[in-house]
Backbone as ProteinMPNN parsed JSONL, in Angstrom:
{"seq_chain_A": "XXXXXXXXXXXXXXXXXXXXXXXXXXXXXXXXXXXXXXXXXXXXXXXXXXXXXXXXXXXXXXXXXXXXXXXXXXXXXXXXXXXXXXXXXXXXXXXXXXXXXXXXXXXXXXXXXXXXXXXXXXXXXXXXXXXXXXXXXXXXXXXXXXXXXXXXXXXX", "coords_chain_A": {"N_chain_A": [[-5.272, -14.002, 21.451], [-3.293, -11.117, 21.146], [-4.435, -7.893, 19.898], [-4.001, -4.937, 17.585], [-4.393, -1.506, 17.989], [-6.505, -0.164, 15.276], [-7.944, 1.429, 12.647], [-10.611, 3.711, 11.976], [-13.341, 1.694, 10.818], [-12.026, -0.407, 9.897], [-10.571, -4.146, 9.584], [-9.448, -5.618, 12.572], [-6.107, -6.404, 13.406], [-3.705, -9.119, 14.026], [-1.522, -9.219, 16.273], [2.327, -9.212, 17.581], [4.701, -12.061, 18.21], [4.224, -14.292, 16.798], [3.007, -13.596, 14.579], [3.854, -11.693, 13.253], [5.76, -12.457, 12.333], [5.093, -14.689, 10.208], [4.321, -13.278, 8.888], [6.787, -11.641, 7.787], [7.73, -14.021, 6.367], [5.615, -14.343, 4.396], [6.022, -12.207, 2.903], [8.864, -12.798, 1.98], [8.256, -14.95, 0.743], [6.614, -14.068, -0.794], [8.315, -12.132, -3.096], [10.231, -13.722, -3.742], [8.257, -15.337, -5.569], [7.32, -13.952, -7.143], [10.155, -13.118, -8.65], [10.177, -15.751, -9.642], [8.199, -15.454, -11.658], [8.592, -13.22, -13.117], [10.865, -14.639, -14.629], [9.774, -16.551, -16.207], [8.01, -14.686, -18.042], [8.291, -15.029, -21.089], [6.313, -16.96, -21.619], [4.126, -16.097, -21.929], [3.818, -15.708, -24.383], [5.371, -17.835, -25.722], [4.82, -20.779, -25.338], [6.572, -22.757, -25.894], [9.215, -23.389, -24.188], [8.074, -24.242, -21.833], [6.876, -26.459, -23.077], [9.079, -27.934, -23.739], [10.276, -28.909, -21.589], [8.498, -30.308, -20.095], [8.32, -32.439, -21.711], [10.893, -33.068, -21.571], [10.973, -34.076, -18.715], [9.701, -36.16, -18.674], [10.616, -38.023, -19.928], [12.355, -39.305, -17.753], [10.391, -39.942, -16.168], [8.842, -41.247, -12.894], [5.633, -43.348, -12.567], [3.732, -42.502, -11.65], [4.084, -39.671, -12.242], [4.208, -39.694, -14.623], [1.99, -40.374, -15.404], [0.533, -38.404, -14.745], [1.693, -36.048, -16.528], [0.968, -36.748, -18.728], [-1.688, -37.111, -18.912], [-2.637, -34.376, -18.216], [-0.829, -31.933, -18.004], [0.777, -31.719, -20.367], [-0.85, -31.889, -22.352], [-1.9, -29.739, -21.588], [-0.337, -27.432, -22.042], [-0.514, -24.876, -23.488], [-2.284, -23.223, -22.176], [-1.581, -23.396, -19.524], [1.085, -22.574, -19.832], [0.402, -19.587, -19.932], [-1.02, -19.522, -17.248], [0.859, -19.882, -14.898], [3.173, -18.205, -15.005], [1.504, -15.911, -15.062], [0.666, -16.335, -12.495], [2.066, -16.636, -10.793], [3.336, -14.064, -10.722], [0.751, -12.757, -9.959], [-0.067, -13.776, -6.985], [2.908, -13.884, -5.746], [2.887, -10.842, -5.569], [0.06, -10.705, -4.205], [1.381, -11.837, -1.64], [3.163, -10.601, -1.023], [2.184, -7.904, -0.27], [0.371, -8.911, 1.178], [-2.466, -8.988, 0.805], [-5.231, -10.85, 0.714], [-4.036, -12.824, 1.586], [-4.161, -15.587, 3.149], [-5.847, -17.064, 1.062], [-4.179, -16.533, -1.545], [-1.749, -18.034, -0.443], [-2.885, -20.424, -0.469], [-3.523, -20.6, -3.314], [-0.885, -20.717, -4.52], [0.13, -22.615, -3.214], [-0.898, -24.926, -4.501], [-0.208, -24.534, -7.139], [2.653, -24.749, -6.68], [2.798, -27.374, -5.595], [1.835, -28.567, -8.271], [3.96, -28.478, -9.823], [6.098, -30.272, -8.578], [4.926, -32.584, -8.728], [4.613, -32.818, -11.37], [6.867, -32.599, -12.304], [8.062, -34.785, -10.777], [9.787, -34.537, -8.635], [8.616, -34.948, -6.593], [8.444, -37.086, -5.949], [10.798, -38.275, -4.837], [13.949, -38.805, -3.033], [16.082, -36.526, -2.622], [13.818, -34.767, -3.118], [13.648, -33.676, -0.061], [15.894, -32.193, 0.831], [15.319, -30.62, -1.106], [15.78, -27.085, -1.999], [13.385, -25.469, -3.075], [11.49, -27.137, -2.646], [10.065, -28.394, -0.03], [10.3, -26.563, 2.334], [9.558, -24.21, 0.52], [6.452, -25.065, -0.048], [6.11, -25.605, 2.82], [5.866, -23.029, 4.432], [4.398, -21.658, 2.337], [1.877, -22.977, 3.526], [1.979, -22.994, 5.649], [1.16, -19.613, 6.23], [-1.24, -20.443, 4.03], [-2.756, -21.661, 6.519], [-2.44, -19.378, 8.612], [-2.435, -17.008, 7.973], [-3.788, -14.654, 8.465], [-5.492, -11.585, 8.898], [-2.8, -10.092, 9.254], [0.12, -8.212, 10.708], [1.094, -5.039, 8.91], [-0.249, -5.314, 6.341], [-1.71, -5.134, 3.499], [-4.771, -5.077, 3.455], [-5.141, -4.719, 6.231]], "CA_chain_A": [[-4.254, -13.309, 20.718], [-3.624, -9.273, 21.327], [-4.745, -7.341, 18.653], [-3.025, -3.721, 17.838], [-5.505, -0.778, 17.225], [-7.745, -0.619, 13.948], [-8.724, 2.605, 11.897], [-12.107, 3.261, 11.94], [-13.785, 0.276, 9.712], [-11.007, -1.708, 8.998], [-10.234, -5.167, 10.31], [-8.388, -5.828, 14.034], [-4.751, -6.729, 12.946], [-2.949, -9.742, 14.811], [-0.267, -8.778, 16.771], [2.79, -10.652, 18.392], [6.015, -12.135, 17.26], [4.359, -15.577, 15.57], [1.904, -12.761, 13.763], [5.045, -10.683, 12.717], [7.237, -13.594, 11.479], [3.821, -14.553, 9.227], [4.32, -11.734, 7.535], [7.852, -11.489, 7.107], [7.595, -15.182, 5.744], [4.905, -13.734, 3.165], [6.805, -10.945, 1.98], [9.882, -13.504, 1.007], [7.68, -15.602, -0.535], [6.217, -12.991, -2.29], [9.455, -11.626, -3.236], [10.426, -15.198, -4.305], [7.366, -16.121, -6.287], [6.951, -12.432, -8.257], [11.188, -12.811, -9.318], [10.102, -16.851, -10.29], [7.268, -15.093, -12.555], [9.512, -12.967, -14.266], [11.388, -15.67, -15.238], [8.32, -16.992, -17.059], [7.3, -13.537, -18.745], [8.34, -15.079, -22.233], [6.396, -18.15, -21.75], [3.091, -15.819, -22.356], [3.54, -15.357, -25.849], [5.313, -18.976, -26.578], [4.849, -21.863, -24.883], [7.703, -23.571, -26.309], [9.676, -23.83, -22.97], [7.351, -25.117, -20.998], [6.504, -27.835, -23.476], [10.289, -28.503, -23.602], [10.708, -28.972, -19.891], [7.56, -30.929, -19.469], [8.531, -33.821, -22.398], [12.239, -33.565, -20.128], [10.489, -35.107, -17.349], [8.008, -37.134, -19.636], [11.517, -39.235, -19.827], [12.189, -40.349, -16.501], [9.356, -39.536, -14.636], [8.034, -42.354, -12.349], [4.388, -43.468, -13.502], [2.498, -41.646, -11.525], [4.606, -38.112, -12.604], [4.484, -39.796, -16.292], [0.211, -40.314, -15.997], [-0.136, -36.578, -14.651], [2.133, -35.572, -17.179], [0.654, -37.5, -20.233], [-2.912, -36.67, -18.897], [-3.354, -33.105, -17.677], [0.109, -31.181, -18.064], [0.769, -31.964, -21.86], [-2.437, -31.175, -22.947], [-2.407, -27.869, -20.771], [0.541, -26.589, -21.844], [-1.087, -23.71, -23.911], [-2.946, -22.759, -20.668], [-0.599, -23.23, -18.099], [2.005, -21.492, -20.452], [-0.063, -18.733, -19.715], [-1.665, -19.68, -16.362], [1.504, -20.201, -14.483], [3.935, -17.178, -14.399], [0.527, -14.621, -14.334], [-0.119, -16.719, -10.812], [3.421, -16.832, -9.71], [3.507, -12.758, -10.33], [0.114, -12.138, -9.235], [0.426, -14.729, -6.374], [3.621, -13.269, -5.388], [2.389, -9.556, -5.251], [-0.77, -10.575, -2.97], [1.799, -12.21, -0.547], [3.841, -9.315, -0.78], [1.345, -6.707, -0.105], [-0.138, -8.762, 2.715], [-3.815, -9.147, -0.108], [-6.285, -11.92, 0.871], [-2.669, -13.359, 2.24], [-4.517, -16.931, 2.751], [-5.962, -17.421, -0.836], [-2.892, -16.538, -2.741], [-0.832, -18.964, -0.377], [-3.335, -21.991, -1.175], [-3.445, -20.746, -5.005], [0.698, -20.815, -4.667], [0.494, -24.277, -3.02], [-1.316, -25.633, -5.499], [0.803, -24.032, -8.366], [3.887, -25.47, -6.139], [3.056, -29.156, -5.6], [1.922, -29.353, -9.387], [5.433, -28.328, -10.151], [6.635, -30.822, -8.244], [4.449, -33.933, -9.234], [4.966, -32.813, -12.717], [8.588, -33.123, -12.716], [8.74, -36.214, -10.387], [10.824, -34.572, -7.845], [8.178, -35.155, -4.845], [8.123, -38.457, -5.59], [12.185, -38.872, -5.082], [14.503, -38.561, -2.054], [16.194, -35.212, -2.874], [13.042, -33.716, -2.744], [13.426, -33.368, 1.327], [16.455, -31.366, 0.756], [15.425, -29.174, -2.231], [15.135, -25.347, -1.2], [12.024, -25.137, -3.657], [10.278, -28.212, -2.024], [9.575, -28.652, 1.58], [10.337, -25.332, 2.541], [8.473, -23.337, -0.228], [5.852, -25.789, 0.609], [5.814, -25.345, 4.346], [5.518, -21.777, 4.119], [2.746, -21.331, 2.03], [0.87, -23.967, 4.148], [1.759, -21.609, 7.424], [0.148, -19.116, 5.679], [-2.596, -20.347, 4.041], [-3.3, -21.64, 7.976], [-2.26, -18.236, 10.085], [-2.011, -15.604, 7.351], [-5.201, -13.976, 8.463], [-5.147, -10.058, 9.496], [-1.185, -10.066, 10.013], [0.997, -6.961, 10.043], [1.682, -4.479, 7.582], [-1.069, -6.529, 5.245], [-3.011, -3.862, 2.814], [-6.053, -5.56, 3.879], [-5.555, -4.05, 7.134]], "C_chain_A": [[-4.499, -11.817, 20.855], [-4.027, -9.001, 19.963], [-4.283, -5.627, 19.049], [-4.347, -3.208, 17.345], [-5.848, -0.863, 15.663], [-7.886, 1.213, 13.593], [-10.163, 2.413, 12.142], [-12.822, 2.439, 10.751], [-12.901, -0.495, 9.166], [-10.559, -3.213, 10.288], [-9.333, -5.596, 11.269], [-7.003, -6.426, 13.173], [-3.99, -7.585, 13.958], [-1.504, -9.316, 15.276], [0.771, -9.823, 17.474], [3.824, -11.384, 17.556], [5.815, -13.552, 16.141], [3.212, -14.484, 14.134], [2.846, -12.166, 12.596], [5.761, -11.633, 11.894], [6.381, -14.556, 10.316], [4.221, -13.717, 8.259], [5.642, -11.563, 7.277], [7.964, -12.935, 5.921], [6.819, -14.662, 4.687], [5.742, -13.001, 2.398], [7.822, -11.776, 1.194], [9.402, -14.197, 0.548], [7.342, -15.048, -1.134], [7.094, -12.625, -3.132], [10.373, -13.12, -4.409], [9.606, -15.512, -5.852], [7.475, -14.963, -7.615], [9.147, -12.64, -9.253], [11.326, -14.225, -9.852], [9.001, -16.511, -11.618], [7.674, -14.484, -13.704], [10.109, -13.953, -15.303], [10.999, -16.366, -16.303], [7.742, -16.145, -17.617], [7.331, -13.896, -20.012], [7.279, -16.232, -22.386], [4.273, -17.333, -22.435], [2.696, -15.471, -23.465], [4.111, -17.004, -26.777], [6.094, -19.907, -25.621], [5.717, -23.273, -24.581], [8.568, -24.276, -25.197], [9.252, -24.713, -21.991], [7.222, -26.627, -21.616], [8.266, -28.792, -23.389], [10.636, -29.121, -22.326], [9.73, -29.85, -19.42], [7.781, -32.513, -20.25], [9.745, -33.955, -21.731], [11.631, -34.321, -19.336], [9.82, -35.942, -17.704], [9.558, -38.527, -19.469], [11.753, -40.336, -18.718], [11.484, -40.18, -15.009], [8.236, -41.262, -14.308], [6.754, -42.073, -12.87], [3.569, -42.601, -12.554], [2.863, -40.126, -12.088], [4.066, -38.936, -14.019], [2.621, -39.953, -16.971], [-0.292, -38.873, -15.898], [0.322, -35.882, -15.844], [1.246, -35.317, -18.686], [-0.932, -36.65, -20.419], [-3.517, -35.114, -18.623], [-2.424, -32.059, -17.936], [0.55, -30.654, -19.781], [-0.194, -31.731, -22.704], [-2.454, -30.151, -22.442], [-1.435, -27.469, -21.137], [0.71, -25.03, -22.684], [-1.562, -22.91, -22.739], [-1.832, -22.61, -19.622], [0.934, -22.533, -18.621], [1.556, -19.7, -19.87], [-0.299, -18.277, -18.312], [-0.182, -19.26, -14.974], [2.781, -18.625, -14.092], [2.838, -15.51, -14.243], [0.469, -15.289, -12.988], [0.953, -16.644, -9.952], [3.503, -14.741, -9.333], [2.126, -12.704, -9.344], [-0.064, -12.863, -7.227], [1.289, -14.228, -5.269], [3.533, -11.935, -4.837], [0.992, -9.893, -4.131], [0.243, -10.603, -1.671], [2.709, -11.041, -0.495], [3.486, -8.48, 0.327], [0.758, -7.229, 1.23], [-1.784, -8.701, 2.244], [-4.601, -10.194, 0.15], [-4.688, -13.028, 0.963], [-3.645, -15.452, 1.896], [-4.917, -17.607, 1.259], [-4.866, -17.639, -1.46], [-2.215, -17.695, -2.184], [-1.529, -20.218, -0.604], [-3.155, -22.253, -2.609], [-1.828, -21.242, -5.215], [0.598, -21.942, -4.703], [0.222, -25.099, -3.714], [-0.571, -25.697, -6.755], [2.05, -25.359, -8.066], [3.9, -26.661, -5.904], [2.366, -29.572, -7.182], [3.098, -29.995, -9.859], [5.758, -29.695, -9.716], [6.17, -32.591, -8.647], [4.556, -33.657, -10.384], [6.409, -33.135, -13.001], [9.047, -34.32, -11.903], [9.191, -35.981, -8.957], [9.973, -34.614, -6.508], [8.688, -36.436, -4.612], [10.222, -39.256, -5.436], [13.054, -38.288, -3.543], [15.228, -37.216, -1.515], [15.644, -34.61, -2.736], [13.236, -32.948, -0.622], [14.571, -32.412, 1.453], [16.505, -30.108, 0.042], [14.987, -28.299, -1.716], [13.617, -25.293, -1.829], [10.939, -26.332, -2.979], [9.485, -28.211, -0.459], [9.561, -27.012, 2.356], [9.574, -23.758, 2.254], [6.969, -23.992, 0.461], [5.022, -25.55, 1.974], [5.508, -24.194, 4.579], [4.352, -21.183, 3.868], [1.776, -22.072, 2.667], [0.716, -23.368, 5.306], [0.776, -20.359, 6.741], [-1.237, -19.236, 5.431], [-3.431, -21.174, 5.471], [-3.736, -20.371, 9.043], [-2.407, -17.615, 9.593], [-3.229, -14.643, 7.395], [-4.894, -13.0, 9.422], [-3.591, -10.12, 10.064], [-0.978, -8.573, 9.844], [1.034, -6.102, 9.207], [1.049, -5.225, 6.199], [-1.593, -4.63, 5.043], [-4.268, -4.273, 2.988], [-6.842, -4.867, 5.103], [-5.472, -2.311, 7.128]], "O_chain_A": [[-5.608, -11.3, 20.725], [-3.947, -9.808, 19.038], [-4.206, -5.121, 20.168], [-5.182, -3.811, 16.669], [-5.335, -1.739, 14.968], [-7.903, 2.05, 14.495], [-10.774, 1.379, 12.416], [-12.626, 2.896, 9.624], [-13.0, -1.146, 8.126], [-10.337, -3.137, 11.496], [-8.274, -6.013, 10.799], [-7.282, -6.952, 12.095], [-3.525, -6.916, 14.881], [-0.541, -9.139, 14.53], [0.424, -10.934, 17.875], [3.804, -11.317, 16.327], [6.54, -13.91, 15.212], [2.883, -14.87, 13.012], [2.636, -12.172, 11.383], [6.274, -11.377, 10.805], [7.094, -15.168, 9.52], [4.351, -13.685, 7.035], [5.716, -11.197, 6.104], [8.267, -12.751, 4.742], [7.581, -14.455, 3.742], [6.085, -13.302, 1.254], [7.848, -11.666, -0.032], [9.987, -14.472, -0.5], [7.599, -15.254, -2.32], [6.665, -12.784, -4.274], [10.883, -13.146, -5.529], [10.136, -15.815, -6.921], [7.679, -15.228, -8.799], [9.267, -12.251, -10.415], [12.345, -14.394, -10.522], [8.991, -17.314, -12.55], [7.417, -14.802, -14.865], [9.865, -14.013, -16.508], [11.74, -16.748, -17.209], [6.626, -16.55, -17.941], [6.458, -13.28, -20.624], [7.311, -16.614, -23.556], [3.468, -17.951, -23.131], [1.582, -15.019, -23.73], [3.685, -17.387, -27.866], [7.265, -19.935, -25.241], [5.704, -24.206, -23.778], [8.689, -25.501, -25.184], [9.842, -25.651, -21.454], [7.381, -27.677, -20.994], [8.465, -29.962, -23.06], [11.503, -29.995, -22.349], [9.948, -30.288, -18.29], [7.523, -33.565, -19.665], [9.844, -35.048, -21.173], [11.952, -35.508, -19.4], [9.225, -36.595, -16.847], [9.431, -39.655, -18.993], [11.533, -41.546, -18.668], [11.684, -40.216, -13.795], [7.455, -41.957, -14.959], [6.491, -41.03, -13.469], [2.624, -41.994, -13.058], [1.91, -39.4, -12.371], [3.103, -38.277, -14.411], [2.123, -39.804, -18.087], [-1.134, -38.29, -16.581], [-0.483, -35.089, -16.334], [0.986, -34.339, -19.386], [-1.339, -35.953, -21.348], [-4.691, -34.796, -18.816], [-3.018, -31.004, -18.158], [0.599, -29.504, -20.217], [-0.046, -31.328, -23.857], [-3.255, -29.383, -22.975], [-1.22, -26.6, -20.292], [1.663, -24.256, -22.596], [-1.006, -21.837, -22.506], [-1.431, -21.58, -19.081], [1.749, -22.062, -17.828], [2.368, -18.849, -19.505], [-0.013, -17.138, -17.944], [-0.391, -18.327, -14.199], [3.044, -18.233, -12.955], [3.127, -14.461, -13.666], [0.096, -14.454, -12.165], [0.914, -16.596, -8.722], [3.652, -14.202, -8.236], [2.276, -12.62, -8.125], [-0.169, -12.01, -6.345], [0.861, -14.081, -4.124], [4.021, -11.738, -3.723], [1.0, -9.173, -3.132], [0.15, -9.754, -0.785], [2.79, -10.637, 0.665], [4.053, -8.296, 1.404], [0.594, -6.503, 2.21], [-2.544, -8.388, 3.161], [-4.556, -10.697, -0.972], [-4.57, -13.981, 0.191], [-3.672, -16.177, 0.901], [-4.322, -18.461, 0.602], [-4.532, -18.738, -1.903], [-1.924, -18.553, -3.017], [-0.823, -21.166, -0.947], [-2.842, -23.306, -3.165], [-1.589, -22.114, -6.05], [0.812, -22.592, -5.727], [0.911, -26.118, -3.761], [-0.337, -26.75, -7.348], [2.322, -26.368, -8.716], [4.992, -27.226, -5.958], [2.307, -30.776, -7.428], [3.376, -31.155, -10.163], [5.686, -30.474, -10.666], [6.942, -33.538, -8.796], [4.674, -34.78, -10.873], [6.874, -33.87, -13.872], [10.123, -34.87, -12.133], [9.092, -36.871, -8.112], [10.516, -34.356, -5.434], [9.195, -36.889, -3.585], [10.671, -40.335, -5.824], [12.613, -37.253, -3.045], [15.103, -36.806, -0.361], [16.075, -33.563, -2.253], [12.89, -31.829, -0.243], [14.311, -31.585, 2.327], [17.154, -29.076, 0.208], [13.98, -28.353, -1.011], [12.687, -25.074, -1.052], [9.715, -26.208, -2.92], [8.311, -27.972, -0.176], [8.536, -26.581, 2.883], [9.222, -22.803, 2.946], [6.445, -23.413, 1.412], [3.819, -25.378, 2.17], [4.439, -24.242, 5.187], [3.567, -20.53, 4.555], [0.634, -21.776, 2.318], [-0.338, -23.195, 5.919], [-0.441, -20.431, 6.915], [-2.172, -18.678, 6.004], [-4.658, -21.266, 5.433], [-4.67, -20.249, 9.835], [-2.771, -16.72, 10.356], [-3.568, -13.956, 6.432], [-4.28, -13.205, 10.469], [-3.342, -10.191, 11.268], [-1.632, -7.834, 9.108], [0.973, -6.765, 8.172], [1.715, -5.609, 5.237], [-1.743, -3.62, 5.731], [-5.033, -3.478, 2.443], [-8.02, -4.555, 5.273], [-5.912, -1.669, 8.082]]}, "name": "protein", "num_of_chains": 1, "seq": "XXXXXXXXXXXXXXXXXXXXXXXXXXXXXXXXXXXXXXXXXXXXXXXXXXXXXXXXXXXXXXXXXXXXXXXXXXXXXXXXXXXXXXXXXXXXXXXXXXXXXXXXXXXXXXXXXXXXXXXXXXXXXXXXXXXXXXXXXXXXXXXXXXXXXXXXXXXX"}
């Protein structure tokens, strides 16, 4: 892989149009994840929503969504009230910026397939069409694979 010049002490920077399109992919997920965080700015003072949205799916969530739910989600929802739109902003702003790019997109992915086994919707046919599923998904998984020294990263 070429690599584009370097400052003195800073890390070679991948160059090259699958390097470049890395990094534009980051940035809209970043861009994505930081205006899904917002969204969630009230949820750090009361929890309420979340718990509302998590007994929603407690209804007709297949058993394995309804054991994650019962066991780890429902009980966290003090924590992950909290946990959840700080990781989507901060999260969002690494991939932005182009910040330890791989990390944030595994921390995302992880965030992003709770979501999704929490509410059921992996485990259902729709999911292969939903914009937030396979796509978000795929993304952060290119990433946290390639997203090392790209472009226009503050790292480099």
């Amino acid at each position: 892989m070429a690599m584009v010049g370097r400052a003195r002490g800073s890390a070679p920077t991948a160059a090259g149009p699958a390097a470049t399109g890395l990094r534009v992919l980051s940035m809209f997920l970043g861009v994505f994840l930081i205006f899904e965080g917002l969204g969630k700015i009230a949820w750090l003072t009361d929890s309420g929503p979340l718990a509302g949205a998590l007994q929603g799916w407690l209804k007709d969530a297949p058993p394995t969504a309804r054991w994650y739910l019962e066991t780890f989600a429902i009980p966290g929802v003090p924590m992950f009230a909290r946990l959840v739109p700080l990781g989507e902003l901060l999260g969002g702003a690494a991939l932005l910026a182009g910040f330890w790019t791989r990390l944030a997109a595994v921390a995302v992915f992880l965030m992003v397939l709770n979501f999704h086994v929490a509410s059921g919707a992996i485990f259902q046919y729709r999911f292969l069409t939903n914009g937030f599923g396979l796509p978000v998904l795929g993304g952060l998984l290119a990433l946290a694979i390639g997203g090392l020294r790209l472009p226009w990263s503050i790292r480099n």
